[in-house]
Every structure is written in structure tokens, then in C-alpha cells.
VEXDREN-2710 file (C-alpha; in Angstrom, 1 decimal):
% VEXDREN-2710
k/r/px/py/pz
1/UNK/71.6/29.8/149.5
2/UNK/72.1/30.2/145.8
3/UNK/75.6/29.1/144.9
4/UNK/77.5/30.0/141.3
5/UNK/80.1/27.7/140.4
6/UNK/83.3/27.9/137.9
7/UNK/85.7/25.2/137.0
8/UNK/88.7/26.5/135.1
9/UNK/92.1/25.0/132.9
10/UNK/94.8/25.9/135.3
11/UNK/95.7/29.1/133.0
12/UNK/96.3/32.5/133.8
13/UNK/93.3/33.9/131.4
14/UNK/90.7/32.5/133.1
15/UNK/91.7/34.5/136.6
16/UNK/90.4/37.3/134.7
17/UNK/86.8/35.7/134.1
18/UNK/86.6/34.4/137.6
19/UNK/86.8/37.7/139.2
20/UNK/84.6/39.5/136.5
21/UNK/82.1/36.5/137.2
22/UNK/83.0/36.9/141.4
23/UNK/82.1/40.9/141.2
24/UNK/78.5/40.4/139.4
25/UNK/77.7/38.0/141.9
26/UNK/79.1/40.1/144.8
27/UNK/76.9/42.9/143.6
28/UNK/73.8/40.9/143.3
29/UNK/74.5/39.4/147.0
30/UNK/74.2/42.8/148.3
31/UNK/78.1/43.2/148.9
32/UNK/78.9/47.2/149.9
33/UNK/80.0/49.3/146.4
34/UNK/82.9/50.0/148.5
35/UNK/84.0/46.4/149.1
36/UNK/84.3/45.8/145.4
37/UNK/88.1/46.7/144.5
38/UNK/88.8/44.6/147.7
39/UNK/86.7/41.5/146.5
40/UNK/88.8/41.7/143.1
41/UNK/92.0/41.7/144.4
42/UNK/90.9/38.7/146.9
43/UNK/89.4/36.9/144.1
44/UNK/92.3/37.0/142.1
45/UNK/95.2/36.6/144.7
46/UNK/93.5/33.4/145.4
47/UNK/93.0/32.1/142.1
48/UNK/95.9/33.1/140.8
49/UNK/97.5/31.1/143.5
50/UNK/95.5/28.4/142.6
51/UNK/96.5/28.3/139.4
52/UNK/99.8/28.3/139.8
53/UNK/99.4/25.5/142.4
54/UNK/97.6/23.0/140.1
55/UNK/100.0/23.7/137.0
56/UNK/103.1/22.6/139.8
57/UNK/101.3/19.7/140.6
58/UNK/98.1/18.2/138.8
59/UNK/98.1/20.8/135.5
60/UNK/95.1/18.3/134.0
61/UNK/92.7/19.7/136.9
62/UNK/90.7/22.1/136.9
63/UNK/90.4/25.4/139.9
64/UNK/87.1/25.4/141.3
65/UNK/86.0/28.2/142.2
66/UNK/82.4/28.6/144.3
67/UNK/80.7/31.7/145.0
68/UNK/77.7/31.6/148.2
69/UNK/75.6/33.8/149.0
70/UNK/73.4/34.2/152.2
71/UNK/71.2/37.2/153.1
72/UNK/74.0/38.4/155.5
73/UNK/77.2/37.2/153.7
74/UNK/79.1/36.8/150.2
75/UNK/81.3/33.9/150.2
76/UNK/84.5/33.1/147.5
77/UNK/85.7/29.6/147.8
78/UNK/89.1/28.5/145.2
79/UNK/90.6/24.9/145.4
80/UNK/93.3/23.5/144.0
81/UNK/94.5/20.2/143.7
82/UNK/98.5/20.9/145.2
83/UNK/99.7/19.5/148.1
84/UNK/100.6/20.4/151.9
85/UNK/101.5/23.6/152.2
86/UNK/101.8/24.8/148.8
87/UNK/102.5/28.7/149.0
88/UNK/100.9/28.3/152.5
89/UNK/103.2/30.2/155.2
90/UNK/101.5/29.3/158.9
91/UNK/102.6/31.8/161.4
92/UNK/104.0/30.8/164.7
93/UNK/99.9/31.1/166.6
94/UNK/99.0/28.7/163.5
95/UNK/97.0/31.6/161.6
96/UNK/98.1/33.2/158.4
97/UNK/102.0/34.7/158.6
98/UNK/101.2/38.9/158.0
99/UNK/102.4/40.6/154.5
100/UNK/105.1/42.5/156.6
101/UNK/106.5/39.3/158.9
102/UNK/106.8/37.5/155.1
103/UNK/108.4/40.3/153.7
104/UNK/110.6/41.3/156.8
105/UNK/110.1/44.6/156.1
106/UNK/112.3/45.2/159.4
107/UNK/115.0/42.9/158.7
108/UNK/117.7/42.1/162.0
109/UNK/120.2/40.3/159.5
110/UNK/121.9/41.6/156.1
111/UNK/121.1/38.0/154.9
112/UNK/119.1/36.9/151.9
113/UNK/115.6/35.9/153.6
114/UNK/114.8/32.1/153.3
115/UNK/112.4/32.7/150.9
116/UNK/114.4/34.3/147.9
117/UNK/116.4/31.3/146.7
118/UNK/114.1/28.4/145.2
119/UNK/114.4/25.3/146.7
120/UNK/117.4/23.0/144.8
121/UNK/114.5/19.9/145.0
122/UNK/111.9/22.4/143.4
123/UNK/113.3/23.9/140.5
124/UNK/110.1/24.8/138.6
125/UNK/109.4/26.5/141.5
126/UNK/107.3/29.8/140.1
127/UNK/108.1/32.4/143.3
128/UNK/108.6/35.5/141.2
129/UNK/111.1/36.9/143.5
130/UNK/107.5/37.1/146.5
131/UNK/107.5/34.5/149.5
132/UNK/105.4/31.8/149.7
133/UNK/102.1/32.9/151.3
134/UNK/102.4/36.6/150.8
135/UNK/98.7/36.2/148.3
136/UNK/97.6/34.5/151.6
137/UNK/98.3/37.3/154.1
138/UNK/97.4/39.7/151.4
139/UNK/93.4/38.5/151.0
140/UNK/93.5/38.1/154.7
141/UNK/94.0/42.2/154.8
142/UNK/90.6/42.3/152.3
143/UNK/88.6/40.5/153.5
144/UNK/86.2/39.9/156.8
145/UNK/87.0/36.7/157.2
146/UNK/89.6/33.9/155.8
147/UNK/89.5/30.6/156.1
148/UNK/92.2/28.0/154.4
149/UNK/91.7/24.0/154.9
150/UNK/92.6/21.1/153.0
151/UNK/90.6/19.5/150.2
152/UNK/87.7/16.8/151.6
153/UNK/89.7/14.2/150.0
154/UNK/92.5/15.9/152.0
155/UNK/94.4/16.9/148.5
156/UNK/94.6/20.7/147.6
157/UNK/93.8/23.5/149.6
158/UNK/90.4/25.5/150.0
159/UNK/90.7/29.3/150.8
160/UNK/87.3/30.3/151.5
161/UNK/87.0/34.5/151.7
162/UNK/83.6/35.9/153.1
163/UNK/82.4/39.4/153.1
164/UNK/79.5/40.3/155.2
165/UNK/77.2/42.3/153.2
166/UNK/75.5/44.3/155.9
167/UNK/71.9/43.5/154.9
168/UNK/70.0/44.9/157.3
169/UNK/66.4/43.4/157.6
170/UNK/63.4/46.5/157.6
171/UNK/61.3/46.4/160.6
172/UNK/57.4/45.7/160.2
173/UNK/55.3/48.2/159.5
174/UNK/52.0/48.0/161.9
175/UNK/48.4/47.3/160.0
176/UNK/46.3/50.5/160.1
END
């Protein structure tokens, strides 16, 4: 199970490298063409995420970033070193909240969601006008499966994105 693994500043330029380095290795794991735009955007949702996370809350560490792969999957993992439930939005069946429920894209009230005014405790608060855990539900839309824990030491948060890659194993050909 060869892994690659990248340990970045918490700055914005290096979400660039990690999903430059994330694509080669997706294409050497045997990840469908068609899946690459997808692992981009997932790769850089999350570590974007990450980046902003650990820049809040510990800007001295670093986003680790490990890719995995296996003969039938490709696997992204990003950490950061935030705390509980940083841009994390649970929904109500304890899975990831979907883009459109964050978004309310059909709204039953005229007020301002809960999501558009940064907390008065939080003012460094970077939500760009988005709500917290929309780059969640996002990568959970690209990819085939999504998991999000907390660090081992039970700091941070993992968000570990798998891809199967489909490899299909060629049956044996018979001695003549």
C-alpha cells in the first residue's frame, strides 16, 4: 500500500501543490481519466479548509496531507490541527449536512440564515459570506466515499476522500 505524504505551512499556495502532487498520484493509482477534475476539486476543498482551520487555531502547524493507494482504491487524507467542529456542519442523521440544506436554497423565512453573521466571540472568523461546512458537503458530492473523524490525539479533524479506481483483475489465461 504505497502511501505519498505532504506536510504544508498553513498557506494558501501550497493548496495548489497538494492537488498537483494528489492528481499524479491519482493517475498512477489507476483513478478513471474522468474522475480527475472531481479529485481536484476534493483535494482542494479539503485542504483549503484545512488551511484555513490551522491558521484560526495552531498557524505554527503544518496540514498533512496523505495520499493511499490500493489496487482497488485511491485514498486523500487532510488534517488539521482545529478544534471541534471547525467548519464541520453535522446534519440531523449525524452524516454531512447537503450543499443545498447549508445553503437553504428553499428558504421558508425572509431572515438572514444563521450562518451569514460571524459569531461576536469569533471575530477572525474567515466565512467569506459561505456556511460552515458547505467544502464538506461539497467533496461529499465528488467523491465515492467521505469520511471525517477527529485527530488520534483527538485534536483536528481528518477528512479522508476515497475513489475506487475500478481495477479490474484479468482472468488467467490456460497453459497450452
Amino acid at each position: 500500500m504505497p502511501t505519498v505524504e505532504l506536510r504544508f505551512a498553513a498557506l494558501n499556495g501550497h493548496v495548489r501543490t497538494a492537488r498537483m502532487i494528489a492528481t499524479a498520484v491519482s493517475r498512477r493509482a489507476g483513478v478513471p481519466v474522468g474522475a480527475t477534475d472531481e479529485i481536484k476539486l476534493a483535494v482542494t476543498e479539503a485542504c483549503a479548509r484545512a488551511v484555513r482551520v490551522n491558521r484560526r487555531h495552531a498557524p505554527q502547524a503544518p496540514v498533512h496531507v496523505a495520499l493511499t493507494e490500493t489496487p482497488d482504491t485511491f485514498t486523500v487524507t487532510v488534517a488539521d490541527r482545529g478544534q471541534a467542529g471547525d467548519e464541520v456542519a453535522p446534519g440531523p442523521d449525524g452524516g454531512l449536512v447537503t450543499a443545498s440544506t447549508l445553503l437553504d436554497l428553499e428558504p421558508e423565512s425572509t431572515a438572514p440564515p444563521w450562518w451569514s453573521e460571524p459569531a461576536d466571540d469569533d471575530p477572525a472568523a474567515d466565512s467569506a459570506g459561505f456556511p460552515p461546512g458547505l467544502g464538506l458537503a461539497l467533496i461529499e458530492g465528488l467523491v465515492d466515499e467521505v469520511q471525517i473523524s477527529r485527530g488520534a490525539d483527538g485534536i483536528g479533524t481528518v477528512v479522508a476522500m476515497t475513489w475506487h479506481t475500478g481495477a479490474v483483475v484479468p482472468p488467467s489465461v490456460p497453459a497450452l
